[in-house]
C-alpha positions as CSV (number, residue, x, y, z in Angstrom):
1,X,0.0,0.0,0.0
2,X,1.4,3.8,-1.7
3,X,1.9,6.4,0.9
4,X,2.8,9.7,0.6
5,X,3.6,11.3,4.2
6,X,3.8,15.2,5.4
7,X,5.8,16.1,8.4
8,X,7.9,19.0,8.9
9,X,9.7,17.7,11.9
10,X,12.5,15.6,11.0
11,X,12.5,13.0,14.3
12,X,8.7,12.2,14.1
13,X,8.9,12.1,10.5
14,X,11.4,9.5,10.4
15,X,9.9,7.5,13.3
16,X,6.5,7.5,10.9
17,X,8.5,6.2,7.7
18,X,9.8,3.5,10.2
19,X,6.8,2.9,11.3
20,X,4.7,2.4,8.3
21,X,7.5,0.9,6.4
22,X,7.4,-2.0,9.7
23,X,3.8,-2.6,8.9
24,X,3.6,-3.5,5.4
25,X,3.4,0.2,3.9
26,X,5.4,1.5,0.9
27,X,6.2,5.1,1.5
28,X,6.5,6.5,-2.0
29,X,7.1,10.5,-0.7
30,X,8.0,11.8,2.4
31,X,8.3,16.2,2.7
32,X,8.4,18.8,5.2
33,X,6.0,21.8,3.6
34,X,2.7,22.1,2.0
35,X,3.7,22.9,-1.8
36,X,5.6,19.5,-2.0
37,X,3.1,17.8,-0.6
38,X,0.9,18.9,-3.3
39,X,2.8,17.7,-5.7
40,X,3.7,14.8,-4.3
41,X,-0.2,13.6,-4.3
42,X,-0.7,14.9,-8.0
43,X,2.2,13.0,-8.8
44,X,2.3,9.7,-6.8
45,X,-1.8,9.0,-6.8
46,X,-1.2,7.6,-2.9
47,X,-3.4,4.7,-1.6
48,X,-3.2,7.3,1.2
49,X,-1.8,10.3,2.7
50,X,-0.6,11.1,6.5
51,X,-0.5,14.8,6.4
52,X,0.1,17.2,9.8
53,X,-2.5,19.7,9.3
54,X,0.1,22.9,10.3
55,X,3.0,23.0,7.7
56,X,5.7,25.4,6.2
57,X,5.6,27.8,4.9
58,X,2.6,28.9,6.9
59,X,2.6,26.7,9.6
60,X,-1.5,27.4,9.8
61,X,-3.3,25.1,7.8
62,X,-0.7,24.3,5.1
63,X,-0.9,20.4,5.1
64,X,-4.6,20.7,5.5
65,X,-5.0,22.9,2.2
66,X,-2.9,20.9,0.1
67,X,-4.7,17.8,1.1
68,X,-8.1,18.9,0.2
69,X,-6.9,20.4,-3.2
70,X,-5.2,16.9,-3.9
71,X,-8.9,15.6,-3.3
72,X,-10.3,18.2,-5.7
73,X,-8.3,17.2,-8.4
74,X,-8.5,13.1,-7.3
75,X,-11.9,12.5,-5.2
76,X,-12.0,10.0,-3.0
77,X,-8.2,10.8,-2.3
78,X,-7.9,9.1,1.6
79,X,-6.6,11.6,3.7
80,X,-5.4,10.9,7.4
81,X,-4.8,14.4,9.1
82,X,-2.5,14.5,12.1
83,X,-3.1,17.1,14.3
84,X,-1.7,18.5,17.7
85,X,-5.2,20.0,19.0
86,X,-9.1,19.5,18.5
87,X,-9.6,21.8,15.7
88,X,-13.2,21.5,14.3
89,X,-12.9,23.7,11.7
90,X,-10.3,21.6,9.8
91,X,-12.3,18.8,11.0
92,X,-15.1,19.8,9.3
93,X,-13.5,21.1,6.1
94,X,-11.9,17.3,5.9
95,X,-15.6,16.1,5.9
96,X,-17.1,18.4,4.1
97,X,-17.0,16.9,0.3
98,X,-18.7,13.9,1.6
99,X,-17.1,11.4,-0.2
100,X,-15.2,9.2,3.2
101,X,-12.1,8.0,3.1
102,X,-10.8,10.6,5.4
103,X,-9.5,10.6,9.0
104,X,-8.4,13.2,12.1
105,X,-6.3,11.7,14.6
106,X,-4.3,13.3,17.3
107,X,-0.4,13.6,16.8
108,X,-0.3,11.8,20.8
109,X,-2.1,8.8,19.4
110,X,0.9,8.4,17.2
111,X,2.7,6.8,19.6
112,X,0.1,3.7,20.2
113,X,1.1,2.1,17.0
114,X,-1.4,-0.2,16.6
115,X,-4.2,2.8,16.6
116,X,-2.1,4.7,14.1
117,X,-1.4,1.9,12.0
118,X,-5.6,0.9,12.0
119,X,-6.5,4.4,11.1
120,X,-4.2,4.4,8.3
121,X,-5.4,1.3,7.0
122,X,-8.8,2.2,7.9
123,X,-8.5,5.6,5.7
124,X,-6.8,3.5,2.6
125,X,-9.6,1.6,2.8
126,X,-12.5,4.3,2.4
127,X,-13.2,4.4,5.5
128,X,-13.3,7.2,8.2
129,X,-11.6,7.1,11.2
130,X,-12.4,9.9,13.8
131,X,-10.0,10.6,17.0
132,X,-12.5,9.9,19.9
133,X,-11.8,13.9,21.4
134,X,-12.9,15.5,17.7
135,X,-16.1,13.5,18.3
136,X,-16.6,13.7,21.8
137,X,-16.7,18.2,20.5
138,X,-19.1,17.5,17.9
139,X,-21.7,15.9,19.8
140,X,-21.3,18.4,22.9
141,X,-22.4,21.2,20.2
142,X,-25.9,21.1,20.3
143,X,-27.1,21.5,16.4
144,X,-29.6,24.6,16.0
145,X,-32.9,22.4,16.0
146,X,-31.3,20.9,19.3
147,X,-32.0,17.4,18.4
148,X,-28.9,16.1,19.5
149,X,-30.8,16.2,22.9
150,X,-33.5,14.1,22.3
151,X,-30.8,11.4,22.0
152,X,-31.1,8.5,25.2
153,X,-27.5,8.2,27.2
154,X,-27.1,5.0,25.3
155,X,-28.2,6.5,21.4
156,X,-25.3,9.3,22.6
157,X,-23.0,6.2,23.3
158,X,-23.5,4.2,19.9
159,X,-23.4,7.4,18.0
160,X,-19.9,8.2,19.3
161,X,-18.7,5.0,18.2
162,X,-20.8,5.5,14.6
163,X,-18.5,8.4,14.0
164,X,-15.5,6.8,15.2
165,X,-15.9,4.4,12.4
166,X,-16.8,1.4,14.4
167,X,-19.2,-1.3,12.5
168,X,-22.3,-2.9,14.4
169,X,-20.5,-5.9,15.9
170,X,-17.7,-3.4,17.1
171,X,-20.4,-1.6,19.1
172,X,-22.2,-4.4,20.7
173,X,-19.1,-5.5,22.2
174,X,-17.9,-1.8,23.3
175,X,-21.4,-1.5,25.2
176,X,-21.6,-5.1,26.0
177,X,-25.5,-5.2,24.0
178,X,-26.9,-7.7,21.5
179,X,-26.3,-6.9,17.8
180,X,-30.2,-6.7,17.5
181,X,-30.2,-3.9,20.5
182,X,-27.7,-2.0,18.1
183,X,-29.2,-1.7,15.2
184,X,-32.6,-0.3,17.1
185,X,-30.3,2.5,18.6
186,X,-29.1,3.3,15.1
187,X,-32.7,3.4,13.2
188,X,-33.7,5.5,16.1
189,X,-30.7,7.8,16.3
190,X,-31.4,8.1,12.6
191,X,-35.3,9.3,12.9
192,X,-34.6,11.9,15.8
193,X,-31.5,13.6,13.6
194,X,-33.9,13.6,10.7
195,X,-31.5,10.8,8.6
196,X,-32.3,8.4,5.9
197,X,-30.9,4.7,7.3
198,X,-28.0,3.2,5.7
199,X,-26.7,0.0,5.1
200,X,-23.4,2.2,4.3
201,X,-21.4,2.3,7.6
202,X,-18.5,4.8,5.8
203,X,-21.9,7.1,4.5
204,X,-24.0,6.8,8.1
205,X,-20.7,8.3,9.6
206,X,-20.1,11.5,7.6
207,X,-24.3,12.1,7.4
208,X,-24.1,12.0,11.2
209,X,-20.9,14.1,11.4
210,X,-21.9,16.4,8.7
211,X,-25.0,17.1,10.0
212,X,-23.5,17.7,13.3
213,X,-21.7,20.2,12.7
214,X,-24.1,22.1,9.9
């Protein structure tokens, strides 16, 4: 699996090439600033791309802007974004085109391999993969016909784990229920948010999240 990485400091950088290189990964392009990184994507057509949101030569949202113009140009491009903070704008910009294979993880998760590793294969895969604090600020924001609030305690719990990416089976053992339990939460998580069911994990996800943060 093709990745192209985007880190401008040279220690955690080099620990990521390691890293993914270890697991099975081929990394085709590894650079420090946002205008490579463009290129790089046009160039190399990743499987997927680890890019820190906050490169040179802005150091804002550098990594972030380059990703998202690689997607314009490629849709569907999978994009994990590294990140040092919550930031829900760039969260939202990530998610915005609706088309998945996207992911926001913090840089501190980095460092439990086997999480990194899952959301980067996750991503690659089309899928979404969510760090559990971005979420955890999306669903405090109560949405402007406040019907985030008519969710149960437990709807809140298995929509948490719906925009963390996990499938059905990977709910009901998180929250110890049956598989038939879960899929009642979801179909009435669904009619109080005002969203069509689907059988489309990766698509349930970014309606939920989208929606949450309209």
């Amino acid at each position: 699996m093709r990745v192209v990485l985007a880190e401008d400091l040279f220690l955690l950088k080099d620990g990521l090439v390691r890293t993914l290189r270890e697991h099975g990964f081929d990394v085709v392009a590894a650079v420090d600033n946002g205008p490579a990184l463009l290129r790089s994507l046009l160039a190399e057509r990743p499987d997927v791309a680890v890019v820190d949101i906050r490169l040179p030569p802005s150091f804002t949202d550098e990594g972030l802007q380059a990703a998202l113009a690689a997607r314009r140009q490629i849709p569907g491009l999978p994009v994990l974004v590294l990140s040092q903070y919550v930031e829900q704008l760039y969260a939202r910009e990530l998610l915005a085109d609706g088309l998945g294979a996207v992911g926001y993880l913090l840089k501190d998760r980095v460092s439990h391999t086997e999480q990194f590793i899952d959301a980067v294969t996750r991503v690659a895969h089309g899928g979404t993969a969510m760090d559990a604090q971005v979420i955890s600020r999306m669903l405090a924001r109560n949405d402007a016909r406040g019907t985030i609030t008519d969710l149960t305690p437990r709807e809140h719990d298995v929509l948490k784990l719906m925009a963390e990416g996990r499938s059905n089976a990977a709910i009901s053992l998180q929250l110890h229920i049956s598989d038939s339990a879960v899929t009642k939460h979801i179909a009435n998580i669904f009619a109080k948010l005002r969203l069509a069911p689907s059988e489309d994990d990766n698509r349930r996800v970014l309606a939920v999240l989208a929606y949450l943060n309209a």
